[in-house]
C-alpha positions as CSV (number, residue, x, y, z in Angstrom):
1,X,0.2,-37.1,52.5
2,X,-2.6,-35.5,50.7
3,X,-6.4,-35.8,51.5
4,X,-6.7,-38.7,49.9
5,X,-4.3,-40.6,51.7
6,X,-5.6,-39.6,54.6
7,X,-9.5,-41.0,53.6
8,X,-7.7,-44.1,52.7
9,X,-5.2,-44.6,56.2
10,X,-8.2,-43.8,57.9
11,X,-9.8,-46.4,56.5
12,X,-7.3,-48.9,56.5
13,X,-7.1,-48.2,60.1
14,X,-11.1,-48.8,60.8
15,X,-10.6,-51.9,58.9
16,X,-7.5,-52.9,61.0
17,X,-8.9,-52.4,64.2
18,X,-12.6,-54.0,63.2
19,X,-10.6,-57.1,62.0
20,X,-9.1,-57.6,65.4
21,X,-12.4,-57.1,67.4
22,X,-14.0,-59.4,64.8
23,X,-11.3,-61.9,65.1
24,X,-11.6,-62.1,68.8
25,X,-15.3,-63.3,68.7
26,X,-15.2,-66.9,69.6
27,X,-16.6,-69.7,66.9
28,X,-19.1,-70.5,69.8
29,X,-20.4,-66.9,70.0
30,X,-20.4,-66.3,66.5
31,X,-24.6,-66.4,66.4
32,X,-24.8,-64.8,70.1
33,X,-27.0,-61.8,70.2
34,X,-28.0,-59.2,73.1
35,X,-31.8,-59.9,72.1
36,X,-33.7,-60.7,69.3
37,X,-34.1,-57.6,67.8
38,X,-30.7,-57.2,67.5
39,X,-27.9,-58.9,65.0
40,X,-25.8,-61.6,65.7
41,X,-22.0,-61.2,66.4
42,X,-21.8,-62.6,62.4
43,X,-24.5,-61.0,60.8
44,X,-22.7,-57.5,62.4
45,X,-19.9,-58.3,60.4
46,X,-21.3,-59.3,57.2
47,X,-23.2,-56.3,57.3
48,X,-20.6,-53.9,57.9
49,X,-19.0,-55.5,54.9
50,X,-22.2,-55.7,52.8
51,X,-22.3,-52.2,53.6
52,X,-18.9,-50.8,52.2
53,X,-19.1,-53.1,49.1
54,X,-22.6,-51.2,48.7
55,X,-21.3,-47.3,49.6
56,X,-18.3,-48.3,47.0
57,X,-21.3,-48.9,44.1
58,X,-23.5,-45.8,45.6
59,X,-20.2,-43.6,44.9
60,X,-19.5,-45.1,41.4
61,X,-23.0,-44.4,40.6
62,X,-23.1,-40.9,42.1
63,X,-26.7,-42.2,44.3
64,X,-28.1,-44.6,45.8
65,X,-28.2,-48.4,43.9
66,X,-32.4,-48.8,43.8
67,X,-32.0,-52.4,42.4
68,X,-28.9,-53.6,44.8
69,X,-27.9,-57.6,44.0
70,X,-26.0,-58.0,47.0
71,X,-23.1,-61.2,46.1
72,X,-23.5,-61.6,50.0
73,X,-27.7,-62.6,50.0
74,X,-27.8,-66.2,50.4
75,X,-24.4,-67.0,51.9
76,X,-24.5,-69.1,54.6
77,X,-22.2,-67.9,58.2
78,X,-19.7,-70.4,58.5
79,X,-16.9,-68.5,60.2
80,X,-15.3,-64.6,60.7
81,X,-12.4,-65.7,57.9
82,X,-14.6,-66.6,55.6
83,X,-16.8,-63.2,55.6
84,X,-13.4,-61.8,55.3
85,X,-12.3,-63.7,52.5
86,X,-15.4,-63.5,50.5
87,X,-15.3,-59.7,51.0
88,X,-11.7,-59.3,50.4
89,X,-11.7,-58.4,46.8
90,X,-14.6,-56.0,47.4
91,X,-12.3,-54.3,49.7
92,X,-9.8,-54.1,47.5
93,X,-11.4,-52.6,44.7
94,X,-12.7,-49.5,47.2
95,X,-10.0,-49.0,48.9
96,X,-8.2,-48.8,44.9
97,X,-11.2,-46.9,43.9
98,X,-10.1,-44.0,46.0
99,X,-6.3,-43.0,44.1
100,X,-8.8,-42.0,41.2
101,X,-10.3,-39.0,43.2
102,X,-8.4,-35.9,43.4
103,X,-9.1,-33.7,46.8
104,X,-11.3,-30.9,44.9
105,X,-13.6,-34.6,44.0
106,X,-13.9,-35.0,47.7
107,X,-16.7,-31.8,47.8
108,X,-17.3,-31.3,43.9
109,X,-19.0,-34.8,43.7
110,X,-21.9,-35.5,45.4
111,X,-23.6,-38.9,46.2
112,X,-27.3,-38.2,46.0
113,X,-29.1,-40.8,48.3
114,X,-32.4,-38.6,48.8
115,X,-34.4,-42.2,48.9
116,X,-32.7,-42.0,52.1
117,X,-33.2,-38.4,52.8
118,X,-29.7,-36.8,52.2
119,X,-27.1,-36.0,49.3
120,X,-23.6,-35.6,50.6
121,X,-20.0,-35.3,49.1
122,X,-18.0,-37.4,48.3
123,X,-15.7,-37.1,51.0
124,X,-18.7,-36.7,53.9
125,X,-20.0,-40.4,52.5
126,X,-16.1,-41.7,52.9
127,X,-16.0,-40.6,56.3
128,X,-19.5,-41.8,57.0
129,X,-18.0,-45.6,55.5
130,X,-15.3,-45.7,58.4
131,X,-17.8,-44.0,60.9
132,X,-20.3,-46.8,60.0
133,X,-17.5,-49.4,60.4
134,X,-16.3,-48.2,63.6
135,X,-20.0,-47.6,65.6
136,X,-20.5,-51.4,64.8
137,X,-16.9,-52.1,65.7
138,X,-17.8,-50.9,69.1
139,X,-21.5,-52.4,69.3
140,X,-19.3,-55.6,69.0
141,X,-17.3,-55.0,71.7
142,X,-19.6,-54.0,73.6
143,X,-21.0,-58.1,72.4
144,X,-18.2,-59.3,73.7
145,X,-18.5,-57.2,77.2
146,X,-21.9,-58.8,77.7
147,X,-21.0,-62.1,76.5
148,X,-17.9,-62.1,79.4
149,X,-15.5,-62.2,76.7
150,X,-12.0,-60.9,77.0
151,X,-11.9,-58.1,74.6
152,X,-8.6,-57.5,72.6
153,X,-6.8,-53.8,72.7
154,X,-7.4,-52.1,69.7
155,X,-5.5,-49.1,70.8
156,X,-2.4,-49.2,69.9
């Protein structure tokens, strides 16, 4: 395995393991939140998949996307599988994107997001993607804690 297959398994992994948490949400407790500051079980999803589809577009355009048209605005929630669905082919196309980098792309390029206070290489901002996935991954079980919900093993 070289770096990049790394980036990507660690990846695929983040996703594997999120989709099981997310899965394990009951339709009832879908729009359950800890207060209301906070997201909903759902909303935590889309976002985390709003999110990637977004970092994919920041990395193709080398910075931040000032003028983002999100293709997840104005969805309504109707259920975890359809999030997934809808985000599937977004998936897809980042997790294809990465066979095009080679590993001296991983520090050569860098992703300047200064709006948001930072510019980072390529390969920091692909970590940061599953690092983002998996914080939220674990807010959610910690939903599902809270919410006296049995929560599935996601180590295995």
């Amino acid at each position: 395995m070289n770096t990049i297959d790394f980036l990507e398994f660690n990846l695929k992994e983040t996703r594997r393991r999120s989709e099981i948490v997310w899965n394990a949400i009951p339709e009832d407790k879908l729009n359950w939140k800890p207060d209301e500051d906070a997201m909903t079980c759902i909303e935590m999803v889309r976002h985390v998949l709003e999110a990637e589809h977004y970092y994919c577009l920041a990395i193709k355009n080398r910075a931040s996307i000032e003028n983002f048209d999100s293709p997840f605005d104005k969805r309504p929630f109707i259920s975890i599988k359809d999030e997934l669905d809808f985000a599937e082919p977004y998936h897809r196309e980042f997790i294809n994107s990465l066979q095009f980098f080679s590993s001296g792309d991983l520090e050569n390029i860098k992703i300047d997001r200064s709006d948001e206070g930072y510019i980072r290489s390529l390969g920091d901002m692909l970590m940061r993607i599953a690092y983002h996935e998996a914080v939220h991954t674990g807010q959610l079980l910690d939903y599902l804690r809270t919410m006296d919900v049995p929560r599935p093993k996601i180590w295995d």
